[in-house]
Backbone as XML, in Angstrom:
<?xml version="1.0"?>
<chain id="A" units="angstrom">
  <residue number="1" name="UNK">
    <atom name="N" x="0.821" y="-1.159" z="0.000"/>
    <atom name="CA" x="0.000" y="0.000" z="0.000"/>
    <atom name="C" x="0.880" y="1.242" z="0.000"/>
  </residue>
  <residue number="2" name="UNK">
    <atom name="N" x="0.796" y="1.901" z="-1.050"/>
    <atom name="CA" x="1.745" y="3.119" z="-0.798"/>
    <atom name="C" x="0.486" y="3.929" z="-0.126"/>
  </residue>
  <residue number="3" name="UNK">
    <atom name="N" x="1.441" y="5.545" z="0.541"/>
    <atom name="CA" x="0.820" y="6.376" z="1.107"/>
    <atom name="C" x="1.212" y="7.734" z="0.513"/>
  </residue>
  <residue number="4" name="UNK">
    <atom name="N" x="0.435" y="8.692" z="-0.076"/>
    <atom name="CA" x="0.806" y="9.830" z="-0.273"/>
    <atom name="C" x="1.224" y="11.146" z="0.473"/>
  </residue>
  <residue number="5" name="UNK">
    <atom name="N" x="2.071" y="10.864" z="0.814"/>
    <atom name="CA" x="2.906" y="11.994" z="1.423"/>
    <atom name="C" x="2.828" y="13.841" z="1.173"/>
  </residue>
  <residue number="6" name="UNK">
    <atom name="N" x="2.488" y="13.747" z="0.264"/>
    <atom name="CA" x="2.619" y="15.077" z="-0.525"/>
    <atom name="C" x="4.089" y="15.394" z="-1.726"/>
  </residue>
  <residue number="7" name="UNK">
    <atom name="N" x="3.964" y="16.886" z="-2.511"/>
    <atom name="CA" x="4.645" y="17.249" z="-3.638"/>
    <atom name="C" x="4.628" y="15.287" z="-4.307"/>
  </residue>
  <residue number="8" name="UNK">
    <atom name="N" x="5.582" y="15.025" z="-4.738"/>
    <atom name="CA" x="6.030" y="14.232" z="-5.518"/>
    <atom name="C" x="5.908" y="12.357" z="-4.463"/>
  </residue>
  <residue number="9" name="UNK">
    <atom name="N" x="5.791" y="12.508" z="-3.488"/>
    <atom name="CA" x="6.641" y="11.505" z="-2.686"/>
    <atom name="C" x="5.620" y="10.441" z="-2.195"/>
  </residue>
  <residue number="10" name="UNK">
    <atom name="N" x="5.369" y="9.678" z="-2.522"/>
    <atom name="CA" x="4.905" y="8.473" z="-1.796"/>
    <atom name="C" x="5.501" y="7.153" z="-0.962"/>
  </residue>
  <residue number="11" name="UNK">
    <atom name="N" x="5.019" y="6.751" z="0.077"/>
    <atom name="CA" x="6.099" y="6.105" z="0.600"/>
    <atom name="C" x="5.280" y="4.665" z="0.948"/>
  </residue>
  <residue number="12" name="UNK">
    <atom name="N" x="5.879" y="3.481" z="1.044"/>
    <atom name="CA" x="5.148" y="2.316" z="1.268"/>
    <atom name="C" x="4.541" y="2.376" z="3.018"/>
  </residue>
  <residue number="13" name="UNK">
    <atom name="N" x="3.579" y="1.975" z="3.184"/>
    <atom name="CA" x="2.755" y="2.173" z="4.768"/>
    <atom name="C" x="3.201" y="1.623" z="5.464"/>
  </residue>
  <residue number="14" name="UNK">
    <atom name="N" x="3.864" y="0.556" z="5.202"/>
    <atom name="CA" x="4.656" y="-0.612" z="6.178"/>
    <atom name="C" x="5.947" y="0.320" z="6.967"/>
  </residue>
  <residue number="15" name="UNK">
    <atom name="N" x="6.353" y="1.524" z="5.990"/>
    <atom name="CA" x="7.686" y="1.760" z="6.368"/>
    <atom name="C" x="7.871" y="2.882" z="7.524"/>
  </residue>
  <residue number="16" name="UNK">
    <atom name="N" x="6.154" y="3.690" z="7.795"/>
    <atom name="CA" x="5.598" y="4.354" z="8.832"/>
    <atom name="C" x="5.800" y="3.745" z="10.057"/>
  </residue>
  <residue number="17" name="UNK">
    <atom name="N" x="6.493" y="4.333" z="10.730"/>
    <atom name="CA" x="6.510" y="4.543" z="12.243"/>
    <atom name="C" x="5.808" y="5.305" z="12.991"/>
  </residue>
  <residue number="18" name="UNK">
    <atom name="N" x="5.588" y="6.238" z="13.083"/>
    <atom name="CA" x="5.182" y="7.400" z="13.242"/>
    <atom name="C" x="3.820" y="8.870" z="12.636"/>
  </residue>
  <residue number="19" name="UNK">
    <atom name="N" x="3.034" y="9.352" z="12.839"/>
    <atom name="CA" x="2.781" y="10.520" z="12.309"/>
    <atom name="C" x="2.331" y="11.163" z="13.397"/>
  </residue>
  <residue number="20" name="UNK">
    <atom name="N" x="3.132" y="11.938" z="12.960"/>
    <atom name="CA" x="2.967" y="13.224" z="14.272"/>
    <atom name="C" x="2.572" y="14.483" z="13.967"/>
  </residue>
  <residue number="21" name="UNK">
    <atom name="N" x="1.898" y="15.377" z="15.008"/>
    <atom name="CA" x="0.982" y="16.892" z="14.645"/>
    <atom name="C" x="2.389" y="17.294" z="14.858"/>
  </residue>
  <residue number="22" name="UNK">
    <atom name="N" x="2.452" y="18.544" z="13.591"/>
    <atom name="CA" x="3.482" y="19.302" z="13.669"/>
    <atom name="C" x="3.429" y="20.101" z="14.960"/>
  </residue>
  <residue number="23" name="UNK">
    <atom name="N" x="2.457" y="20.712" z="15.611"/>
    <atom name="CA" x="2.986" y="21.136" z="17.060"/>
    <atom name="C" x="3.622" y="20.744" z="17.860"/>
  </residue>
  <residue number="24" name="UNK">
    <atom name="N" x="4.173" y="19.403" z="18.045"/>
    <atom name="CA" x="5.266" y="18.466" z="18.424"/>
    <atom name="C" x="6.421" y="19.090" z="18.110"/>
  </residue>
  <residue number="25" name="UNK">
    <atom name="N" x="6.566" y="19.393" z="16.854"/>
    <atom name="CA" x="7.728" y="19.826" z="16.465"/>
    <atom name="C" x="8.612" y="21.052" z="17.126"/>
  </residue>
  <residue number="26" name="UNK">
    <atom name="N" x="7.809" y="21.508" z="18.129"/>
    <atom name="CA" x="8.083" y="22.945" z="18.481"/>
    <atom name="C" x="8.762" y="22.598" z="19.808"/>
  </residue>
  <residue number="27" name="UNK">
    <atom name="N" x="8.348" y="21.408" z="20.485"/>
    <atom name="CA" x="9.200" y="20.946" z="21.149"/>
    <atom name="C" x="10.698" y="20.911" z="20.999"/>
  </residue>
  <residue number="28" name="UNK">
    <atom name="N" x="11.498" y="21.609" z="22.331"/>
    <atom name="CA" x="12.749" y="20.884" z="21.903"/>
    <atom name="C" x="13.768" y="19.643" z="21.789"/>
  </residue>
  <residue number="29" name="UNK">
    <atom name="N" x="13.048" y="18.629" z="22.476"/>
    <atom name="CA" x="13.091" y="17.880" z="21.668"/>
    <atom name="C" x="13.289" y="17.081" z="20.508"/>
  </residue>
  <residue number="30" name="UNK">
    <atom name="N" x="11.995" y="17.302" z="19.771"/>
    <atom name="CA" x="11.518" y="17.464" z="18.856"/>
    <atom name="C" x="12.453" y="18.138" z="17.738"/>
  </residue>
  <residue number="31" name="UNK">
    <atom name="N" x="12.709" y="19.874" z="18.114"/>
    <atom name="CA" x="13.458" y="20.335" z="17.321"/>
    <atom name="C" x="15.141" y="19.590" z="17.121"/>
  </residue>
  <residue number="32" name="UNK">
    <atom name="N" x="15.350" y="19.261" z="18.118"/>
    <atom name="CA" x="16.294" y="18.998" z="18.176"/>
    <atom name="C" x="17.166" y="17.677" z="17.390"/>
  </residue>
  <residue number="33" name="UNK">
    <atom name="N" x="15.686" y="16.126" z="17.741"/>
    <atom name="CA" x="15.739" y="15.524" z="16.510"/>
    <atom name="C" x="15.853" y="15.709" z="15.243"/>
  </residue>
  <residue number="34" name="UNK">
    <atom name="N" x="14.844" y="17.085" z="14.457"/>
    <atom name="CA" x="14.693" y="17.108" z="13.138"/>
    <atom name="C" x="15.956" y="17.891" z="12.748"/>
  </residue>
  <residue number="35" name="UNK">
    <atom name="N" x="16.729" y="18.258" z="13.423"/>
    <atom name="CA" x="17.929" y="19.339" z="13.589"/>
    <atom name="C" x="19.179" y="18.036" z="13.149"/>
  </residue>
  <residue number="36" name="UNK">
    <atom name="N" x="18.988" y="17.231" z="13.768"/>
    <atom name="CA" x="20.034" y="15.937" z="13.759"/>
    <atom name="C" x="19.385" y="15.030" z="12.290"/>
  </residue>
  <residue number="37" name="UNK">
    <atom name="N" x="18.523" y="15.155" z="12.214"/>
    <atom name="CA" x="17.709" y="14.101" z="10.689"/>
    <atom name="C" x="18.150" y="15.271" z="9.623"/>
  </residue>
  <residue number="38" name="UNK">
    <atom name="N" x="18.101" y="16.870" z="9.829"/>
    <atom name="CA" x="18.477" y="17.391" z="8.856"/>
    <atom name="C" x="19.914" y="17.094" z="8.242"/>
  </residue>
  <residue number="39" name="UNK">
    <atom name="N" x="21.167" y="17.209" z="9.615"/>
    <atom name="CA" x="22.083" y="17.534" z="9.592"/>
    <atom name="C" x="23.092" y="15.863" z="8.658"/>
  </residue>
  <residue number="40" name="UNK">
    <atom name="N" x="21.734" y="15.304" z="8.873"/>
    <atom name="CA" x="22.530" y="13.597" z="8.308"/>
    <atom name="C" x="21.632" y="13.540" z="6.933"/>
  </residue>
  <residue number="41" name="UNK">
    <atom name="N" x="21.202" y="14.266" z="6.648"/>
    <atom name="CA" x="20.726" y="14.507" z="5.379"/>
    <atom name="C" x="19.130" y="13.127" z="5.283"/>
  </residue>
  <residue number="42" name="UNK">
    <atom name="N" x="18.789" y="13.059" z="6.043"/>
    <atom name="CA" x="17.535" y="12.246" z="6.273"/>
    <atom name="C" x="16.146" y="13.076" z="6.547"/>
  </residue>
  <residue number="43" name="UNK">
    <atom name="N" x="16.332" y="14.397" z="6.636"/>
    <atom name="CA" x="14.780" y="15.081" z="6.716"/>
    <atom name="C" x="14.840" y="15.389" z="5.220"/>
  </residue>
  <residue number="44" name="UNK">
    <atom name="N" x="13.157" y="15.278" z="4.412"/>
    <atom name="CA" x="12.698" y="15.727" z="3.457"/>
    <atom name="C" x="11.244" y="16.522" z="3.977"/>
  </residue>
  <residue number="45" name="UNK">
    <atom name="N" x="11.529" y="17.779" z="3.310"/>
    <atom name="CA" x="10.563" y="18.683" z="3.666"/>
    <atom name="C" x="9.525" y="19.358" z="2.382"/>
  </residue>
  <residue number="46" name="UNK">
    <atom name="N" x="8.684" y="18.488" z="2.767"/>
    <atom name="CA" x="7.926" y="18.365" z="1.594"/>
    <atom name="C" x="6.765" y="19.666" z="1.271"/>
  </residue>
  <residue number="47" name="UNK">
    <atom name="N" x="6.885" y="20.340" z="2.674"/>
    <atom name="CA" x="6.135" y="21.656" z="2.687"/>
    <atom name="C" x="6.765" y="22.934" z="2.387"/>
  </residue>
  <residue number="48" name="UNK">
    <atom name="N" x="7.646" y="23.319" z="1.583"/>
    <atom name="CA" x="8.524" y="23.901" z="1.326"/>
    <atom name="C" x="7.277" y="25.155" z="0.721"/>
  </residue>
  <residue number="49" name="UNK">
    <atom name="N" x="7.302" y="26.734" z="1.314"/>
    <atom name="CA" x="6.477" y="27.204" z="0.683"/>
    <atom name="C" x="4.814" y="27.381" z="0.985"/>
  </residue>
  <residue number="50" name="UNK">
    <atom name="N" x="4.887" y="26.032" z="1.975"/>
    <atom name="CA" x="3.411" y="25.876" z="2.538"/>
    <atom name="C" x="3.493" y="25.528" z="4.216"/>
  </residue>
  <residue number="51" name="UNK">
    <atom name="N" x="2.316" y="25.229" z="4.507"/>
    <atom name="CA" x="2.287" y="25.459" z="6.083"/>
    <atom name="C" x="2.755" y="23.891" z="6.834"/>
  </residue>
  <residue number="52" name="UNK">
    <atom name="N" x="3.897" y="23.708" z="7.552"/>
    <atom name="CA" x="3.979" y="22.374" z="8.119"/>
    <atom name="C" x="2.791" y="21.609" z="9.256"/>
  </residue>
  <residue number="53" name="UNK">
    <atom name="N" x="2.263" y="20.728" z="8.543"/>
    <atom name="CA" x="1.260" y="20.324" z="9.367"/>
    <atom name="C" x="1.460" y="18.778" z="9.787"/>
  </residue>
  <residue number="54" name="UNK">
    <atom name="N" x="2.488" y="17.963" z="9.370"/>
    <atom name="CA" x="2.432" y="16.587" z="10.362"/>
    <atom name="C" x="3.837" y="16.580" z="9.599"/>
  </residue>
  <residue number="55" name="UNK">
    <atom name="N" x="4.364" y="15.212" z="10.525"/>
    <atom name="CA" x="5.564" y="14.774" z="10.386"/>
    <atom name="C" x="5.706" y="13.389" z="10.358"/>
  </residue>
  <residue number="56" name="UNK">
    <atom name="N" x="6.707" y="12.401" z="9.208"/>
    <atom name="CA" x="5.948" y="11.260" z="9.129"/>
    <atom name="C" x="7.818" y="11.193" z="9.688"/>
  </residue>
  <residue number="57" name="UNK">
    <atom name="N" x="7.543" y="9.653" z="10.603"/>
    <atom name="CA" x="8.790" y="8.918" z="10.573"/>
    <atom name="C" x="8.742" y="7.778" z="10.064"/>
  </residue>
  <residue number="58" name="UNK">
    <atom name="N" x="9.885" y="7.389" z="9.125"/>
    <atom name="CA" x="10.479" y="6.019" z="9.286"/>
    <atom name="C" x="11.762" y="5.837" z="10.093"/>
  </residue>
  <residue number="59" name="UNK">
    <atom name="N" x="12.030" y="4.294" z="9.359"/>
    <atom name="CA" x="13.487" y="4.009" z="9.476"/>
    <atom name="C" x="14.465" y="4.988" z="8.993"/>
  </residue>
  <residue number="60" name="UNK">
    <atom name="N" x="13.985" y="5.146" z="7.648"/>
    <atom name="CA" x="15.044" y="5.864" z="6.637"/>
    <atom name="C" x="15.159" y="7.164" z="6.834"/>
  </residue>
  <residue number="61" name="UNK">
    <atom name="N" x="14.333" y="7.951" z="6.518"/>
    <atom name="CA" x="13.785" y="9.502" z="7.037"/>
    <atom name="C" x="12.758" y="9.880" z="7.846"/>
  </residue>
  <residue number="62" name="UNK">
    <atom name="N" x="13.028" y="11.135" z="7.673"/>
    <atom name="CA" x="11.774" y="11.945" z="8.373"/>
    <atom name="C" x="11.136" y="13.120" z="7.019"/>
  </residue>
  <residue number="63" name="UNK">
    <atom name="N" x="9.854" y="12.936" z="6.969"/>
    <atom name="CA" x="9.211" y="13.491" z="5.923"/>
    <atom name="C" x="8.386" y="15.009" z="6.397"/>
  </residue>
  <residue number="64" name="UNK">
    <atom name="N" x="8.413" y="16.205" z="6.001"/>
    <atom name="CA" x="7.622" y="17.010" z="6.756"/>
    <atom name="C" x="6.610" y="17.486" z="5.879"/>
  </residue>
  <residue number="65" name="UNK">
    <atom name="N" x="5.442" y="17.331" z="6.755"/>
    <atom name="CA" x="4.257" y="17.437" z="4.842"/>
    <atom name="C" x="3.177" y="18.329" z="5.317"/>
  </residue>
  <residue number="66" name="UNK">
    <atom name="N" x="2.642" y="18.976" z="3.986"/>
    <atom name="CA" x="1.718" y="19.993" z="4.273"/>
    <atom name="C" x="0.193" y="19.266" z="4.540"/>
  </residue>
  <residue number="67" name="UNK">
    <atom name="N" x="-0.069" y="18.100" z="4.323"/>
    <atom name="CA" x="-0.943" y="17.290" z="4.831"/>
    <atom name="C" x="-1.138" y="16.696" z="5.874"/>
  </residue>
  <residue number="68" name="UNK">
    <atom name="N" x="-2.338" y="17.197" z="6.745"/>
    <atom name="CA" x="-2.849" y="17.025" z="8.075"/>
    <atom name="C" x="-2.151" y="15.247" z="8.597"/>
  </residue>
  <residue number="69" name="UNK">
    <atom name="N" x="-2.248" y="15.369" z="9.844"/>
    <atom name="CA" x="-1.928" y="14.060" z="10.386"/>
    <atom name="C" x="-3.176" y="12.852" z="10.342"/>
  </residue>
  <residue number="70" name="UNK">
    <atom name="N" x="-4.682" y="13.602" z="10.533"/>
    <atom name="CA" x="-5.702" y="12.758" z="10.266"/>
    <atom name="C" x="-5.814" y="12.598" z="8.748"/>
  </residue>
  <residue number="71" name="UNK">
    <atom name="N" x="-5.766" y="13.085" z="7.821"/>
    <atom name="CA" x="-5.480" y="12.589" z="6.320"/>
    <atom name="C" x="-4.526" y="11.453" z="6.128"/>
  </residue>
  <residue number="72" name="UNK">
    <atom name="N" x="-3.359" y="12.123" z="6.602"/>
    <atom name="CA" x="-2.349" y="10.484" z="6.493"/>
    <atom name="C" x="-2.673" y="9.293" z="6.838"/>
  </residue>
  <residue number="73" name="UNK">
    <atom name="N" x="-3.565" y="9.758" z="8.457"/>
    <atom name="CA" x="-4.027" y="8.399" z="8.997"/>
    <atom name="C" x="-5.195" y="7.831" z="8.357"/>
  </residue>
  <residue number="74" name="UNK">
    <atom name="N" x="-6.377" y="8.569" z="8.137"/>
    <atom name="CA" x="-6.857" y="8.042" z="6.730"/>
    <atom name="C" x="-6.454" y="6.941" z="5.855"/>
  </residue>
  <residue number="75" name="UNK">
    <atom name="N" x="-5.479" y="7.553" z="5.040"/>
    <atom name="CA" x="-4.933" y="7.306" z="3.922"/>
    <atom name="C" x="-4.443" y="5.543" z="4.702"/>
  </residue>
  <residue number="76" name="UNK">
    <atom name="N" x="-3.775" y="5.571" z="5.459"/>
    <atom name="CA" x="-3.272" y="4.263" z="6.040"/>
    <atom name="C" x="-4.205" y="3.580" z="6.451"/>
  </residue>
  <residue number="77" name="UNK">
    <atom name="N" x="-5.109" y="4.194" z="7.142"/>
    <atom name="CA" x="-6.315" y="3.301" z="7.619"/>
    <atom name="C" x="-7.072" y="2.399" z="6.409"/>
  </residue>
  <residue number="78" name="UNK">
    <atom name="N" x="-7.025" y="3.446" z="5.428"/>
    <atom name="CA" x="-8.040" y="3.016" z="4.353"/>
    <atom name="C" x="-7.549" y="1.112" z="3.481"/>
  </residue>
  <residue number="79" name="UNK">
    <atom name="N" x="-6.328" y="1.534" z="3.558"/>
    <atom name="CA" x="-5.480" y="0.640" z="2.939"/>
    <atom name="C" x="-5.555" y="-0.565" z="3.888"/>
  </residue>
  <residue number="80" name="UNK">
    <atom name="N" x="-5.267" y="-0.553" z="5.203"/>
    <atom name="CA" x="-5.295" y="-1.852" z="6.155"/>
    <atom name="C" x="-6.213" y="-2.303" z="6.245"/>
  </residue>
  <residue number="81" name="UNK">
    <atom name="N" x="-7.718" y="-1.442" z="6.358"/>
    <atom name="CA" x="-8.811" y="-2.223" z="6.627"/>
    <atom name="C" x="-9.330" y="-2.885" z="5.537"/>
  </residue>
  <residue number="82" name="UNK">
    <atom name="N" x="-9.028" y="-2.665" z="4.366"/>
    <atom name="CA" x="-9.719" y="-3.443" z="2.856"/>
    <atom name="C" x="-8.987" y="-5.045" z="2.937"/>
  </residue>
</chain>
């Protein structure tokens, strides 16, 4: 089941860990992770231009997308329950 991420990027659902409300992000914490995922070249920021509204994790990266966190979950839900 892929999942649409936003701009260009879809990612397989299996590979989700995570989706998180970007207000998390404001945490430091938080900042501090995406600060370290930037710095290793593993954040893709897919809201470039638009408003950050959830944050997906995997293994591989961290995705930052202008699409709500209940849309994503949607989108995943839709796929598991069929």
């Amino acid at each position: 089941m892929l999942v649409y991420l936003g701009g260009d990027v879809t990612i397989d659902g299996k590979e989700i860990i995570a989706i998180l409300d970007s207000k998390l992000g404001e945490a430091p914490s938080t900042k501090e992770f995406l600060r370290n995922m930037r710095d290793e070249g593993r954040l893709v920021n897919l809201s470039e231009g638009g408003k950050r509204r959830s944050i997906v994790v995997t293994a591989d990266k961290v995705f930052i997308s202008y699409l709500s966190c209940n849309a994503l979950k949607r989108r995943v839900e839709y796929f598991t329950t069929e």
